[in-house]
Backbone bond lengths (Angstrom), bond angles and torsions (degrees), N, CA, C in turn:
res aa  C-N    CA-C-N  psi(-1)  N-CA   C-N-CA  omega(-1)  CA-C   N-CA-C  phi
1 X - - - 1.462 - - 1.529 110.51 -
2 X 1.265 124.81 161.23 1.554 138.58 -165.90 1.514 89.84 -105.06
3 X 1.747 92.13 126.84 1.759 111.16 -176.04 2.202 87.99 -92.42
4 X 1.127 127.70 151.10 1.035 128.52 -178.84 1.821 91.57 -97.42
5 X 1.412 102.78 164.93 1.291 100.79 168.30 1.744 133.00 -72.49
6 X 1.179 107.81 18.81 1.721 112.52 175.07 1.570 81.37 -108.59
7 X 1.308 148.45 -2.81 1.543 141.46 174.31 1.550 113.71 118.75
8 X 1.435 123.34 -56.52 1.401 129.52 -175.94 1.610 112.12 -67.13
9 X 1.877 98.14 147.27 1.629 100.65 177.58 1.563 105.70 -63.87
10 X 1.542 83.57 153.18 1.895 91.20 -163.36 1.844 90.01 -72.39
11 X 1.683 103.11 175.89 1.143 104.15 177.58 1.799 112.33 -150.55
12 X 1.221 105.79 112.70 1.717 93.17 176.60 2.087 110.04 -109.71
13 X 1.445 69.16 163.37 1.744 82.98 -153.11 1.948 83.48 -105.57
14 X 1.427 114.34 141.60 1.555 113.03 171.92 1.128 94.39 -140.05
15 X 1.691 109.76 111.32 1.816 112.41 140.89 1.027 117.73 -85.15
16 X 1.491 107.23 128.50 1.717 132.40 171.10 1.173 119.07 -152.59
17 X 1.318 107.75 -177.94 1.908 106.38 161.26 1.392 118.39 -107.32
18 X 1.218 120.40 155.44 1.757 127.21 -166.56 1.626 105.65 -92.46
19 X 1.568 92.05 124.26 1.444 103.90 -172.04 1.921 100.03 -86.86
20 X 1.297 116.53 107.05 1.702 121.02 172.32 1.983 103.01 -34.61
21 X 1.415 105.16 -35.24 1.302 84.83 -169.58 1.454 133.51 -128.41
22 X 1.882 90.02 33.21 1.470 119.58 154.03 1.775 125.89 73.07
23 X 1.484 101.42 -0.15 1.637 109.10 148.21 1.225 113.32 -57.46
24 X 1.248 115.08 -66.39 1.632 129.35 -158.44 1.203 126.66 -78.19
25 X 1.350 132.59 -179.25 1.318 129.46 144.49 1.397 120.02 71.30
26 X 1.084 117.72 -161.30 1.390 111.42 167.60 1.439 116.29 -52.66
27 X 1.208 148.98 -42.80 0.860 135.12 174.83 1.834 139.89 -48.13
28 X 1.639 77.44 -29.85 1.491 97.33 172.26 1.475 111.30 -86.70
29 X 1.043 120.13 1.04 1.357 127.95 -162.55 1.789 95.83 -111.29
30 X 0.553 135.86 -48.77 1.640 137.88 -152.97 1.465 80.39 -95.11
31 X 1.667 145.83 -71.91 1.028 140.34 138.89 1.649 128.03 10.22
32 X 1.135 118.57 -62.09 1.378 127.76 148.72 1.720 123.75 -49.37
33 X 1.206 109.77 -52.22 1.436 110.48 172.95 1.276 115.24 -74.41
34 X 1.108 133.77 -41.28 1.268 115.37 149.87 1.438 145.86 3.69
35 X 1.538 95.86 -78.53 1.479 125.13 -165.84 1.946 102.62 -84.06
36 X 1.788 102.96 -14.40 1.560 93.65 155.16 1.460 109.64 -111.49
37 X 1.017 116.96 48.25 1.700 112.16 168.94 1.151 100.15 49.58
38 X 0.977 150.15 70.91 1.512 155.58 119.85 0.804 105.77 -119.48
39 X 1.912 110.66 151.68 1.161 132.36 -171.52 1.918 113.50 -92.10
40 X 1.096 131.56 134.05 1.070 138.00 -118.63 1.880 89.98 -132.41
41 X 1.535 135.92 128.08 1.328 122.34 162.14 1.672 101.95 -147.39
42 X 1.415 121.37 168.22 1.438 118.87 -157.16 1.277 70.04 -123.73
43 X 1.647 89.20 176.09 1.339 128.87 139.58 1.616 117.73 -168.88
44 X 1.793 90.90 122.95 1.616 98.62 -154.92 1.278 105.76 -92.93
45 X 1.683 116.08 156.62 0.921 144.78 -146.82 1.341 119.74 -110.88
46 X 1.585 95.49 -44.28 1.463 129.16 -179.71 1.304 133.00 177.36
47 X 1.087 119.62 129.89 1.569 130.09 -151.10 2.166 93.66 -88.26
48 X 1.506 111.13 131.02 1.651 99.96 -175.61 1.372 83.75 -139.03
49 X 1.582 113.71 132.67 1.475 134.45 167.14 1.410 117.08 -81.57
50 X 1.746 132.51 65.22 1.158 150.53 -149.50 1.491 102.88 -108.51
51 X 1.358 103.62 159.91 1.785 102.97 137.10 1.637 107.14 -175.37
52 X 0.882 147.39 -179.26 1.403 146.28 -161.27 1.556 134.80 -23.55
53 X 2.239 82.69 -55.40 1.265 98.84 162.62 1.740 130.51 -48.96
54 X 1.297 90.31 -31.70 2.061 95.93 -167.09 1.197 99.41 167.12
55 X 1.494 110.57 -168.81 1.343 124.44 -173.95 1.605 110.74 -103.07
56 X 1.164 138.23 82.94 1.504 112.86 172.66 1.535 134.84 -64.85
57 X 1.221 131.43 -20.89 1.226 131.58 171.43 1.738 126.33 -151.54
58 X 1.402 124.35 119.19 1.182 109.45 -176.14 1.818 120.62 -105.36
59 X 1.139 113.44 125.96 1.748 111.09 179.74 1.338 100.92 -110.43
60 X 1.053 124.43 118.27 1.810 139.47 175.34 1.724 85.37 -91.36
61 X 1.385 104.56 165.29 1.448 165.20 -159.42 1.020 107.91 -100.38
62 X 1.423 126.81 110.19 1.777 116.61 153.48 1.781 117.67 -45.80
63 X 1.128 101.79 140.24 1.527 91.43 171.84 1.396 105.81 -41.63
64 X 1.651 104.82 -63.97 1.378 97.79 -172.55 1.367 129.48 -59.10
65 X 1.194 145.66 1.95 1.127 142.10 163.35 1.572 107.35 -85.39
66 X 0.843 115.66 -2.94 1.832 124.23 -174.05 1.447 70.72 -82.65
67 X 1.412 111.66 -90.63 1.332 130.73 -136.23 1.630 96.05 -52.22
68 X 1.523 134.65 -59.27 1.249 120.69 169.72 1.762 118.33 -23.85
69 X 1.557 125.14 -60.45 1.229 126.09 172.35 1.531 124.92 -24.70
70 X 1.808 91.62 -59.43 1.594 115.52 -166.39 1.395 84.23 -68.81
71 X 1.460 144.26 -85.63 1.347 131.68 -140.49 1.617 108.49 -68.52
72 X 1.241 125.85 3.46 1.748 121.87 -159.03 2.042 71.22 -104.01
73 X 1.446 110.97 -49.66 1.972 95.73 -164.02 1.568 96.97 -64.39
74 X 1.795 137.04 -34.23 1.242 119.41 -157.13 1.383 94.05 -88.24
75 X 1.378 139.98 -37.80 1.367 136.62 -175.59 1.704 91.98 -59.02
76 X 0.904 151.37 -3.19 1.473 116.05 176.62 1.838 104.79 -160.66
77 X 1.370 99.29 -27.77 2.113 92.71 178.48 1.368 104.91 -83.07
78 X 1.855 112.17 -35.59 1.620 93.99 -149.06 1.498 136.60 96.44
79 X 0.994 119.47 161.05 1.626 113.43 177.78 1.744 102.99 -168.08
80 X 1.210 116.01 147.74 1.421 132.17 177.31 1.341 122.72 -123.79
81 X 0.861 111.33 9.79 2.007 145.12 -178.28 1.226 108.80 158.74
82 X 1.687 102.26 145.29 1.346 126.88 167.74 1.920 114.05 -133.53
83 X 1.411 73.70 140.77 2.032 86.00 169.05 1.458 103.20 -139.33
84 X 1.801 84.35 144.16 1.537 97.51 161.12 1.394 133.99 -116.66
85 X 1.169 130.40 165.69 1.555 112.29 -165.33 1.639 92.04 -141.18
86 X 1.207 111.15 -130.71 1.543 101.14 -175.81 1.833 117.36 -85.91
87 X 1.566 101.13 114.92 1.264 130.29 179.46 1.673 111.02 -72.70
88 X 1.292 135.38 -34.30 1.275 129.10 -164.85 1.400 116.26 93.53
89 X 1.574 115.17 -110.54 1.403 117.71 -163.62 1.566 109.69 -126.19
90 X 1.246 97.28 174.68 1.794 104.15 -159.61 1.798 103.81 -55.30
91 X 1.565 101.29 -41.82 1.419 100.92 171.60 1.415 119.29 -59.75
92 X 1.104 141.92 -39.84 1.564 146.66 179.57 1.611 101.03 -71.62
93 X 1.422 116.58 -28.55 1.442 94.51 -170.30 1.927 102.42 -101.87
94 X 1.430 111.53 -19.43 1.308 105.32 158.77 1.571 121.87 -38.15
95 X 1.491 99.71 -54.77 1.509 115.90 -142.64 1.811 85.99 -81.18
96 X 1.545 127.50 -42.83 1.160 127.23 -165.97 1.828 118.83 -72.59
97 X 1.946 98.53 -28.99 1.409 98.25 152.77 1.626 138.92 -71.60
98 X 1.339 104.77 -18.19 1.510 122.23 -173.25 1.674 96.08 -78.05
99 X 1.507 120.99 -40.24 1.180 90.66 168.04 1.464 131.56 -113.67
100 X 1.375 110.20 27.09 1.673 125.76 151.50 1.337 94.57 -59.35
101 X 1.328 120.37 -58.40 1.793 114.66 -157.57 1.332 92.99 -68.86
102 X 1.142 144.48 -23.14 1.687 118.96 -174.59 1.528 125.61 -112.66
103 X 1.540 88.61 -7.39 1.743 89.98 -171.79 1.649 86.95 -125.43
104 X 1.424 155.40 -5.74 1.278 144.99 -177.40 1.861 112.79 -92.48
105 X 1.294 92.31 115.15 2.046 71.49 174.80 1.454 104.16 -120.81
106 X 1.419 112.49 38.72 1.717 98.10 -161.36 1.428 87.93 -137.47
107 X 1.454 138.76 -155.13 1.388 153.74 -139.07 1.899 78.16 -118.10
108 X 1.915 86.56 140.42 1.670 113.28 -177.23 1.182 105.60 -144.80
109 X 1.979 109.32 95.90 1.293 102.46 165.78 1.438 139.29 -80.57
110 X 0.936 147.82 95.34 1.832 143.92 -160.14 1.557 102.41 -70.56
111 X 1.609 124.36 106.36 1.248 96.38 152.93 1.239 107.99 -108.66
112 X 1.736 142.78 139.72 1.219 147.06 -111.68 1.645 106.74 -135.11
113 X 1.559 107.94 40.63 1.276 125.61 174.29 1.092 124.85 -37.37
114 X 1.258 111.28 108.58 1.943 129.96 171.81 1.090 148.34 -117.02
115 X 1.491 112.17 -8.66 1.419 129.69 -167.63 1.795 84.80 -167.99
116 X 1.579 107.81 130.57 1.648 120.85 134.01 1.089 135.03 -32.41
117 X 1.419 123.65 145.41 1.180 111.50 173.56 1.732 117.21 -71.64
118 X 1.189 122.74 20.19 1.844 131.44 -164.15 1.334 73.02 -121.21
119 X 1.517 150.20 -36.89 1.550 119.11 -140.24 1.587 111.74 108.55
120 X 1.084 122.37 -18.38 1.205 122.48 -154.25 1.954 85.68 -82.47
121 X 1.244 125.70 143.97 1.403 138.09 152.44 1.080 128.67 -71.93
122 X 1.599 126.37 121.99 1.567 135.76 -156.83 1.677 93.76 -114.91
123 X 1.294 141.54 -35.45 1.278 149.06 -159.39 1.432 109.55 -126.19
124 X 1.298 121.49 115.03 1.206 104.09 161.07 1.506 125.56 -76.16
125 X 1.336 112.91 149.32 1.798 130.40 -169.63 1.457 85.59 -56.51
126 X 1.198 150.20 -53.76 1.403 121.05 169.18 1.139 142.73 -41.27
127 X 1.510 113.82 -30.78 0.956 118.98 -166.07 1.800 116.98 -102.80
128 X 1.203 86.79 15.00 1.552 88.61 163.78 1.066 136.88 -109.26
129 X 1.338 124.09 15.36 1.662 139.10 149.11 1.475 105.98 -54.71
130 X 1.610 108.17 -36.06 1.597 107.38 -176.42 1.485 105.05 -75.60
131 X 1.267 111.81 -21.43 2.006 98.60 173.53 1.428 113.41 -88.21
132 X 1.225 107.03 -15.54 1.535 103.71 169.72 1.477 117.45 -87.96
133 X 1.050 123.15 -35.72 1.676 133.72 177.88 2.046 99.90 -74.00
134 X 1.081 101.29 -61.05 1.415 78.19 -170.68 1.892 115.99 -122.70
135 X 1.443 128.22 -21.84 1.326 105.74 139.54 1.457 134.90 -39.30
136 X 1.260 134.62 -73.41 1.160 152.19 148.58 1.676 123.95 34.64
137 X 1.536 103.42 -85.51 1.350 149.42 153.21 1.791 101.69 -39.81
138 X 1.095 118.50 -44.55 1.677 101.70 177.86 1.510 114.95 -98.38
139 X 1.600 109.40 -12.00 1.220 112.43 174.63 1.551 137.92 -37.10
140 X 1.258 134.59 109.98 1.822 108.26 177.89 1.322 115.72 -64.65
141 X 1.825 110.57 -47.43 1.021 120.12 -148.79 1.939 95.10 -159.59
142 X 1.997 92.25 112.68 1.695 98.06 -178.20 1.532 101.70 -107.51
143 X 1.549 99.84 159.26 1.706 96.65 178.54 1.641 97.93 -148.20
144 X 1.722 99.92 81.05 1.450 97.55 168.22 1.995 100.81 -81.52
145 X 1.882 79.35 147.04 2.038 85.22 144.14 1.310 120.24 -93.04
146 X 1.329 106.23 -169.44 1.834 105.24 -143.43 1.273 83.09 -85.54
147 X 1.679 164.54 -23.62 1.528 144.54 146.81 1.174 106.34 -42.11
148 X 1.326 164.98 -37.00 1.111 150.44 -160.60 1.390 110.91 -112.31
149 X 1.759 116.24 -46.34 1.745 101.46 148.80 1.572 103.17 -37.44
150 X 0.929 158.51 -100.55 1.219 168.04 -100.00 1.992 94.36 -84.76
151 X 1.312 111.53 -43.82 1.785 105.83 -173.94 1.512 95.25 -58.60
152 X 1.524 106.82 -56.36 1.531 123.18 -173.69 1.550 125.24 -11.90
153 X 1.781 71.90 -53.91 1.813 82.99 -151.00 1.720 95.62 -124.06
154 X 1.492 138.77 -15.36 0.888 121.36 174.68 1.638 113.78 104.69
155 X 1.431 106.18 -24.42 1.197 109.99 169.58 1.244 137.49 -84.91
156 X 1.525 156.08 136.62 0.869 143.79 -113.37 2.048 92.47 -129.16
157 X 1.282 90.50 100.91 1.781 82.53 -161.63 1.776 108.39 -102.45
158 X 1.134 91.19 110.64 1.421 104.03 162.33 1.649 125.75 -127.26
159 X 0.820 131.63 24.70 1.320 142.81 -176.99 1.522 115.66 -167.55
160 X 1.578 97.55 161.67 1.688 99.35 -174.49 0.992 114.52 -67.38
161 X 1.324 148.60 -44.57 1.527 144.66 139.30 1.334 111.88 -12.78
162 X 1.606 143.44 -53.06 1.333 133.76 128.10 1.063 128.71 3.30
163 X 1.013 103.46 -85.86 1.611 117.36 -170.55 1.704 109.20 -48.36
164 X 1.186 96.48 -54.06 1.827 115.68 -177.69 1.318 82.24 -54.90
165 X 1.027 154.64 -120.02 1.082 161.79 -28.78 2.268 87.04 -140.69
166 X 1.686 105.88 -51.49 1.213 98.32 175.10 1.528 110.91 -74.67
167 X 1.324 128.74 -24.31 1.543 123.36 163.37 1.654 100.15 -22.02
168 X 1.390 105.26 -98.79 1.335 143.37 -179.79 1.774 108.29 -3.59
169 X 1.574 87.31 -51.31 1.674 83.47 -172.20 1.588 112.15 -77.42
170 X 1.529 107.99 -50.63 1.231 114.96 163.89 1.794 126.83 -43.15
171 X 1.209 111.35 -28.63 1.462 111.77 169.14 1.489 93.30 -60.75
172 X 1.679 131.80 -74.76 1.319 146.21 -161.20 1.596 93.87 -33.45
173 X 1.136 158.30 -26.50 1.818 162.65 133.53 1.752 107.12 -27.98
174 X 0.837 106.42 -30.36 1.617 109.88 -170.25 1.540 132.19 83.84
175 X 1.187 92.88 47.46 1.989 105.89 163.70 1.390 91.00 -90.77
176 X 1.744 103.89 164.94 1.126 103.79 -177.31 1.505 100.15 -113.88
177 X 1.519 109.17 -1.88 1.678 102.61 172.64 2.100 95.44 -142.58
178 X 1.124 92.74 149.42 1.774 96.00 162.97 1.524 98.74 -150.16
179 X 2.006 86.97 131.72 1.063 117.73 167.51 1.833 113.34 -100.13
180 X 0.902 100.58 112.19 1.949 105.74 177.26 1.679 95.60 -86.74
181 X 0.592 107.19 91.47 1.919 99.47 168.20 1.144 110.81 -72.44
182 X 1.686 114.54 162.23 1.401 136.10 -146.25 1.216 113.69 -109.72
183 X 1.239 107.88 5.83 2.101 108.13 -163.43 1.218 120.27 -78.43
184 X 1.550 104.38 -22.11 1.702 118.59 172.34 1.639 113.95 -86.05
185 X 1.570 108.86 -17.89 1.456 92.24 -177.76 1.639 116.86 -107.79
186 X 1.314 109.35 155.75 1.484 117.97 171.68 1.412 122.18 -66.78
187 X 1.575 128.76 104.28 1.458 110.78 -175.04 1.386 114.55 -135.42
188 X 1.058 111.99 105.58 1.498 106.70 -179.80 1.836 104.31 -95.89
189 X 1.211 107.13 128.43 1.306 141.84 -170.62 1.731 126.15 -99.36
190 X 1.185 148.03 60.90 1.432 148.83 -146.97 1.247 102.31 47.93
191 X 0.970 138.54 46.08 1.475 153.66 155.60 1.713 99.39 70.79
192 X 1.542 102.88 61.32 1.603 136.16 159.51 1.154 116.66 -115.36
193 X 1.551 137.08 129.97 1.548 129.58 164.55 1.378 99.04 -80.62
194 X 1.374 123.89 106.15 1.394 135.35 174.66 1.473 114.45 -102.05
195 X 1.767 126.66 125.67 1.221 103.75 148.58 1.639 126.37 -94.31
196 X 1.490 112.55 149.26 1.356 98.75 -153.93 1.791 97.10 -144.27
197 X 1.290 95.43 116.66 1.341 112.38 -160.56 2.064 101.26 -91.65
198 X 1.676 117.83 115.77 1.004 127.08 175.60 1.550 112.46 -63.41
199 X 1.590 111.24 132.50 2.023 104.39 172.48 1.317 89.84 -124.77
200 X 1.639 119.47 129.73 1.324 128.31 170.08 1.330 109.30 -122.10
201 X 1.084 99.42 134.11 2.043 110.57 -168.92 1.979 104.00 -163.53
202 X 1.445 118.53 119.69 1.065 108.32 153.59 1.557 97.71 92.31
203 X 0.920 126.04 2.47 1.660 127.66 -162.01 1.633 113.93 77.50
204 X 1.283 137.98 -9.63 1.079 155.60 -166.24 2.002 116.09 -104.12
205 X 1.585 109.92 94.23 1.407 118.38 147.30 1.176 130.48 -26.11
206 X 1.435 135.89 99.66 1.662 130.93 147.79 1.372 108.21 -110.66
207 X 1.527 110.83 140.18 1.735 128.98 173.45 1.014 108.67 -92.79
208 X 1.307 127.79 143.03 2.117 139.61 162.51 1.495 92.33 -117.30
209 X 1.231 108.24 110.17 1.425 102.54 174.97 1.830 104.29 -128.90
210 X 1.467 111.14 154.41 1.321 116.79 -151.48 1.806 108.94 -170.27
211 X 1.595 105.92 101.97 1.373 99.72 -170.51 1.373 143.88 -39.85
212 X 1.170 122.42 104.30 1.621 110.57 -174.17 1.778 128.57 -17.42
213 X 1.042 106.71 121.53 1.473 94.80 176.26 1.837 107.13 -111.62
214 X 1.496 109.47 118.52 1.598 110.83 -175.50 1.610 97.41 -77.57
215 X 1.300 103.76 107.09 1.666 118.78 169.08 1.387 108.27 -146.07
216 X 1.568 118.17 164.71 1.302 137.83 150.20 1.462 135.62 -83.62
217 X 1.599 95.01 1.07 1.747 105.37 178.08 1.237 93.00 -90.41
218 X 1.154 145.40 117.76 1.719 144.88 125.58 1.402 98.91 -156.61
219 X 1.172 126.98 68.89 1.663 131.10 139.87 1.476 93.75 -91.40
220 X 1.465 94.83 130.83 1.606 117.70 -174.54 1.220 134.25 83.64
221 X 1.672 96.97 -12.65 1.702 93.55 172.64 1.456 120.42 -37.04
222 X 1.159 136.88 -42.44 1.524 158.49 -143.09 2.157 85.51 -66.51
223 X 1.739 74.66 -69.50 1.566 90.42 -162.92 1.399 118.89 -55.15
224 X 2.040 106.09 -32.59 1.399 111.20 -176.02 1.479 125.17 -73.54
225 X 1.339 88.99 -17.52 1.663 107.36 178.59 2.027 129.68 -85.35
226 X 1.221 85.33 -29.76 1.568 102.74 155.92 0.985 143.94 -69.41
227 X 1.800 107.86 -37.13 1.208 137.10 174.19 1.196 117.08 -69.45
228 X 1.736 118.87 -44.02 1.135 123.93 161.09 1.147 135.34 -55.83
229 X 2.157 126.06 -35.21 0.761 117.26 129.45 1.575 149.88 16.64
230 X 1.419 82.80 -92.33 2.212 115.08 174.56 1.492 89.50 -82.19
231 X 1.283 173.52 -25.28 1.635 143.10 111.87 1.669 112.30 -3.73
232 X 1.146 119.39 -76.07 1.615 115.55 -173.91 1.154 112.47 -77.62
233 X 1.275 129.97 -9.30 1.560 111.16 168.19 1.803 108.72 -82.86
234 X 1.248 97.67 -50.73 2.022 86.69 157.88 1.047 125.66 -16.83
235 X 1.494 86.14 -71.98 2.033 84.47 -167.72 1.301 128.43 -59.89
236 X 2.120 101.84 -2.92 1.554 98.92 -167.90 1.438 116.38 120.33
237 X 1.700 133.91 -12.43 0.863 164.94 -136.55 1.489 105.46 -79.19
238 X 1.378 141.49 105.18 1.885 110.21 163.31 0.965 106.65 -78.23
239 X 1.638 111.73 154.68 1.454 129.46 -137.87 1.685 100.14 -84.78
240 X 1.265 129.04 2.88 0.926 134.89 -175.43 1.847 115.63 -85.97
241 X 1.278 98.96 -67.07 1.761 115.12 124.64 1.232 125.80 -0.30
242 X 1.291 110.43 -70.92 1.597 115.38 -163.05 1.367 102.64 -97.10
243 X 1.526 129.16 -8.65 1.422 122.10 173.28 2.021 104.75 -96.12
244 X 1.429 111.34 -21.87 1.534 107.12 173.06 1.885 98.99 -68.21
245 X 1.087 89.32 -65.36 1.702 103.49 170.25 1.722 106.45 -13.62
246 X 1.396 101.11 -99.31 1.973 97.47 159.83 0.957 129.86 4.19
247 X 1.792 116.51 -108.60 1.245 116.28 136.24 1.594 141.46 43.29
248 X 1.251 95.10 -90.79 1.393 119.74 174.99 1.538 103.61 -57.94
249 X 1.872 113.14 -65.95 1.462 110.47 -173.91 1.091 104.21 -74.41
250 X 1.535 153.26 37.15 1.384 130.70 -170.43 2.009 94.22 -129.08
251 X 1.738 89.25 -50.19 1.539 91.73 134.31 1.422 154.63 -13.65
252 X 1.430 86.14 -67.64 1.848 94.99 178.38 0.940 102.36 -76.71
253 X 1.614 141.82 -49.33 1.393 141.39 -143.85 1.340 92.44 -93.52
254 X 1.020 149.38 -32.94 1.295 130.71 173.48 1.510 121.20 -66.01
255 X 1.578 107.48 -35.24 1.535 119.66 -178.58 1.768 107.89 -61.57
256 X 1.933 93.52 -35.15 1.633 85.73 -174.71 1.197 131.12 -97.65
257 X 1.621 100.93 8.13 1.566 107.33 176.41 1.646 109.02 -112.00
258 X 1.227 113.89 24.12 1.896 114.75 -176.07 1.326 104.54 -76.70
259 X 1.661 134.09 -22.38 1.527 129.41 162.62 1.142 103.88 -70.66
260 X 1.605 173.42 -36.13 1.160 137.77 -14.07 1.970 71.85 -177.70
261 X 1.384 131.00 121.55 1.644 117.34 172.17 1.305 90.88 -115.22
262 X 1.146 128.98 57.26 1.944 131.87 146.70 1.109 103.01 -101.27
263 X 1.753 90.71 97.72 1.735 115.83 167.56 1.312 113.66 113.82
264 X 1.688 123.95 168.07 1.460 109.18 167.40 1.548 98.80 -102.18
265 X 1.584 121.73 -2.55 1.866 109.31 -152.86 1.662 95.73 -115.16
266 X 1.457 113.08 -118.72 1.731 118.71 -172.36 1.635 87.97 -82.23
267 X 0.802 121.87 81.97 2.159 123.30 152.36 1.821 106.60 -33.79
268 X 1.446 79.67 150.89 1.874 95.24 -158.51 2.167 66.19 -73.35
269 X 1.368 88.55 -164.72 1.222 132.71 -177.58 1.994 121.49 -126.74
270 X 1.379 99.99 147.31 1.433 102.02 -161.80 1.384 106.21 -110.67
271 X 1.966 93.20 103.12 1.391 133.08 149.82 1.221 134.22 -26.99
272 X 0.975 132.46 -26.37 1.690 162.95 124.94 1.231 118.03 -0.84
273 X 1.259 116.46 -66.60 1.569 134.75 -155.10 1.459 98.30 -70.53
274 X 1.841 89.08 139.73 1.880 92.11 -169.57 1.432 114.94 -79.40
275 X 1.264 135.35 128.90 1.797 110.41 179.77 1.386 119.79 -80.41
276 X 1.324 111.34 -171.79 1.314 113.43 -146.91 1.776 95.81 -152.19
277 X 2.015 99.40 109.45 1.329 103.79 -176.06 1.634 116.75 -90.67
278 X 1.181 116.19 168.31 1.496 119.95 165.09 1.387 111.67 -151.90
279 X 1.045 108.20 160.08 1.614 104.63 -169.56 1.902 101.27 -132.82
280 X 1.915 122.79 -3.90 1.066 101.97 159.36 1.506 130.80 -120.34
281 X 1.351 97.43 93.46 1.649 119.47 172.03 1.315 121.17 -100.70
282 X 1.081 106.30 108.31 2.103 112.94 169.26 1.331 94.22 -83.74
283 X 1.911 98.93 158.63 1.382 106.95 161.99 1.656 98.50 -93.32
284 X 1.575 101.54 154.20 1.111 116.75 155.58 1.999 102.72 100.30
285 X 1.556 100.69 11.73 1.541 103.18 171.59 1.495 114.47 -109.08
286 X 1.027 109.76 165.52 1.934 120.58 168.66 1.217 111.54 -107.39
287 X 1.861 116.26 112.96 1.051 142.33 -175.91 1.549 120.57 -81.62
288 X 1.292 132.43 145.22 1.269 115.07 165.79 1.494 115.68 -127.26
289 X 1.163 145.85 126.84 1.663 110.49 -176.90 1.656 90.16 -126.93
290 X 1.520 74.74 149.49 2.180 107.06 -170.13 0.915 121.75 -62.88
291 X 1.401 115.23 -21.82 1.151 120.88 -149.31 1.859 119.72 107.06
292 X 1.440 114.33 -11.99 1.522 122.03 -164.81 1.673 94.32 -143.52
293 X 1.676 95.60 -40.10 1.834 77.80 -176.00 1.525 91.21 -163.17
294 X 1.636 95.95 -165.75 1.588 108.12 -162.84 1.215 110.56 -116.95
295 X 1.958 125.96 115.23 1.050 146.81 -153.49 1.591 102.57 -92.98
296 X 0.886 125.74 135.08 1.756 126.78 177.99 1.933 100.05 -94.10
297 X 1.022 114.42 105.02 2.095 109.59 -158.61 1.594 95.74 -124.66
298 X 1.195 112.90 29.18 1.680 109.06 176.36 1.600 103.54 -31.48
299 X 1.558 111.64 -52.23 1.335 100.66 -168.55 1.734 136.38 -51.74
300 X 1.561 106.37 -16.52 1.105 136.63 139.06 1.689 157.68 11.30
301 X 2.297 80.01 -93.91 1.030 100.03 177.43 1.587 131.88 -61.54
């Protein structure tokens, strides 16, 4: 495990709900931390009887049983990053931001889970004034896809101009970075199908861009990619860092599990794959990675 620089193994904390059939969710999340040497602890949200095909049944969480979880890991494990994934209802995500703001002092990734990867709905459309009103605001670092940029903000995002444009507003909430990821949009790139994930911070554009791969494995990308995230900010990571970082493994594991017959529907993705750090990222460039590493391709963008 990765000692952080005050000495102790780093530790990230993930609220979500537990996917039965181990792409998703927490599972993918602790799974993810793993494979970056950090030590990995939940606290669930809601229990969902899933598996490739779809979602068959969802049981949410009393707040208060959330909140028991959260205060039993900060009273005694700790945490060095936290992510959340799917929260449930306005009450669970009230109660789960109220105590980010008093007991969190470290890096909070939001990823802003609303819909399955089948279609199935995790949030009700009501209840997402409550992730914008009070998740939001404690957020470091959010990473909607372009359906949920789009609940966010109202805008209808299909293009990189999209994305830019729903960044922007969604920063105006108070994250201190937004990532719009690219998986929903069509982008052809110097005549590349690229997906190409927007980072807005500071008034300042950076691209992660990374060739489409046509598969049926990415149930969980969402979660695996966030999670990884809150992995590199643990260890110490700037967030710039820890979102190429991502990226890269969310990448691989999808590339290496597309033979992969776990399941008949969207197949999890392979947890396995080693990631791959870098430490020179500017803001405000267009990235490409090879497959091995991270290309600086301004000429490109």
């Amino acid at each position: 495990m990765f000692k952080t620089n005050a000495g102790h193994i780093a530790r990230m904390l993930t609220i979500a709900g537990s996917d039965s059939g181990g792409g998703a969710g927490i599972q993918a999340d602790l799974k993810t931390a793993h494979q970056f040497a950090v030590y990995g602890m939940s606290a669930i949200t809601a229990i969902t009887a899933q598996n490739t095909l779809g979602v068959q049944g969802v049981f949410p969480l009393s707040p208060d049983a959330i909140l028991q979880q959260l205060t039993s890991i900060a009273d005694d494990l700790g945490f060095d990053a936290v992510k959340t994934g799917m929260l449930g209802d306005a009450a669970a995500i009230y109660t789960i931001a109220s105590f980010l703001t008093e007991r969190a002092t470290c890096p909070i990734v939001v990823d802003p889970v609303m819909v399955a990867k089948g279609g199935t709905p995790l949030l009700d459309p009501a209840d997402v004034k409550a992730v914008i009103e009070h998740l939001l605001p404690v957020a470091t670092i959010i990473t909607p896809n372009a359906p949920e940029a789009s609940a966010l903000t109202g805008i209808d995002v299909q293009s990189l101009a999209d994305c830019k444009a729903a960044a922007v507003r969604i920063a105006e909430h108070g994250p201190q970075m937004v990532v719009v990821k690219g998986g929903h949009i069509a982008t052809d790139i110097a005549e590349r199908e690229l997906s190409v994930d927007v980072v807005y911070a500071n008034g300042t554009f950076t691209y992660f861009a990374a060739p489409r791969l046509q598969t049926a494995k990415t149930h969980g990308t969402g979660c695996t990619f966030s999670s990884a995230i809150a992995s590199c900010l643990a260890r110490g990571m700037e967030p710039l860092a820890a979102i190429a970082a991502a990226k890269a493994f969310i990448h691989r594991a999808i590339l290496e599990a597309r033979n992969w017959d776990v399941g008949h529907g969207h197949g999890p993705t392979d947890h396995s794959v080693q990631p791959v750090f870098t430490a020179n990222i500017a803001p405000g460039m267009f990235y490409l990675f090879d497959g091995e590493q991270w290309l600086e391709r301004n000429d490109i963008a």
